[in-house]
C-alpha positions in Angstrom: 107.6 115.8 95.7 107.4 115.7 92.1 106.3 112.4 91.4 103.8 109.9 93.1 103.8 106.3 92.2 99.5 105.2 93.1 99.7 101.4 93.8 96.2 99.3 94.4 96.1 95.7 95.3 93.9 93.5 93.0 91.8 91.4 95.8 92.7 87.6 95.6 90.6 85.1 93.7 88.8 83.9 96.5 87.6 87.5 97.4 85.0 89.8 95.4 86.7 90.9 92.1 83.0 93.1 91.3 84.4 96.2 93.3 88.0 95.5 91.4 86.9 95.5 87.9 84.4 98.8 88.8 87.6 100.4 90.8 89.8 99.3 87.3 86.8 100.9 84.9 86.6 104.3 87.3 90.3 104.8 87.3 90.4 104.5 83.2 87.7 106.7 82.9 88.3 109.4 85.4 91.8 109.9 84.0 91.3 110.1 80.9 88.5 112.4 81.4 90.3 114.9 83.4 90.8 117.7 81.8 93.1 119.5 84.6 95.9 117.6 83.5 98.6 118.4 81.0 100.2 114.9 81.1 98.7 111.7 81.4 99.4 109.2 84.1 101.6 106.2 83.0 100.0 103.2 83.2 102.4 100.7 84.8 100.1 98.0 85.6 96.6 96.9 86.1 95.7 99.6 89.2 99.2 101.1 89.1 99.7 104.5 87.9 102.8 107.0 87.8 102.1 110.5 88.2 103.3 113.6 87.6 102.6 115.9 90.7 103.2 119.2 88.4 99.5 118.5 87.4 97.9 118.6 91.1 96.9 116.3 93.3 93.3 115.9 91.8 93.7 112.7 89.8 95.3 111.1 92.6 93.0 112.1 95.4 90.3 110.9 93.1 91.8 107.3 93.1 92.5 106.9 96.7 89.2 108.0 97.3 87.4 105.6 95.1 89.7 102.8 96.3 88.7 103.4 100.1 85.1 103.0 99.0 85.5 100.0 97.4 87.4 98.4 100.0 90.4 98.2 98.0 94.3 98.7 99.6 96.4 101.0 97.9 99.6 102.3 98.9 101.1 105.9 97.5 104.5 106.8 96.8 106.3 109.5 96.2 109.7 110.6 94.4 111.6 113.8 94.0 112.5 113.1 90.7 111.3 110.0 87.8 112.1 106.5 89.1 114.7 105.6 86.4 113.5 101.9 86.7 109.8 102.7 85.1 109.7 101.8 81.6 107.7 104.7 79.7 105.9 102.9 76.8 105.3 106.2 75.5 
């Protein structure tokens, strides 16, 4: 797998939005602060990142982790090549 598409669920209204907004300022910060990558994640949405798996792992085990404290569901997917339908701002 090249590619791994991270994807965490923003807790309704209703629910506590404190561990979502820490889980949103961790994820900033520890990605921009990693130095082990070459590339940096895409940014597709609010808790939704597009990584490239030539990098490692590390990033991306770093985010699952923190969302499994936090109580927060995230799925991961991954791709053998870039998902043509993600729109690279960049």
């Amino acid at each position: 797998m090249k590619y791994a598409l991270f994807i965490a669920e923003k807790p309704s209204e209703s629910e506590d939005t404190k561990s979502w907004d820490s889980f949103v300022a961790f994820a900033k910060d520890s990605i921009e602060k990693d130095q082990r990558q070459t590339t940096v994640p895409v940014l597709l949405n609010e808790g939704t990142y597009l990584f490239d798996l030539k990098n490692g792992l590390h990033s991306l085990a770093i985010l699952v982790g923190h969302a499994q404290r936090n109580h927060i569901s995230s799925r991961t997917l991954f791709f053998d090549q870039y998902p043509l339908w993600v729109y690279d701002k960049a």
